[in-house]
C-alpha positions in Angstrom: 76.6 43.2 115.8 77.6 43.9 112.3 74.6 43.0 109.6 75.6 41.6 106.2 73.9 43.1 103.2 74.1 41.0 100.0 74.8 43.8 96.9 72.2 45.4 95.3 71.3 43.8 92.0 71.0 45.7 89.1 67.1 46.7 88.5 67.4 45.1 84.7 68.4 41.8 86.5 65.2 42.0 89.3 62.6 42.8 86.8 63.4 40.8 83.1 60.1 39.7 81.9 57.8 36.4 83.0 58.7 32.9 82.6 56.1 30.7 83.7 57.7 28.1 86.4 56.8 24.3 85.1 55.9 22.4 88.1 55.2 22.9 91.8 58.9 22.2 92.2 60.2 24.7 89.8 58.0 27.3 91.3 59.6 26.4 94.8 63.2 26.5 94.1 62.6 29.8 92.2 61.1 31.6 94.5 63.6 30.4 97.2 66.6 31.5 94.6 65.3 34.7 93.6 64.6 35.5 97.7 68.2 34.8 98.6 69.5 36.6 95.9 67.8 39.7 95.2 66.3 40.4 99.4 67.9 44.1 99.1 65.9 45.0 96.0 62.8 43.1 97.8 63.9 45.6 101.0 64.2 48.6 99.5 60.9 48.5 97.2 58.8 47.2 100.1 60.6 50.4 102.0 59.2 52.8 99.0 56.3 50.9 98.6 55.4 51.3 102.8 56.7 55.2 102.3 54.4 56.1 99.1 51.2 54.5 100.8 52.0 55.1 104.6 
């Protein structure tokens, strides 16, 4: 079973700054995008994250 990574995002892209989401809606459909797209930066700072406090 071969596992498909998507590419690692650059860190400048994962972390920009905060822009409040308008609605509900907004809020939704961002955090579904942002999921999707950056889930190996989510994997590997949960992985440092679980290291540095485990």
């Amino acid at each position: 079973m071969d596992i498909l990574m998507p590419p690692f995002r650059q860190w400048g892209d994962f972390f920009p700054g905060w822009k409040t989401p308008t609605d509900g809606t907004d809020f939704h459909d961002r955090l579904i995008s942002n999921l999707l797209y950056y889930q190996t930066n989510y994997l590997v700072l949960s992985t440092a994250v679980y290291i540095i406090a485990g």
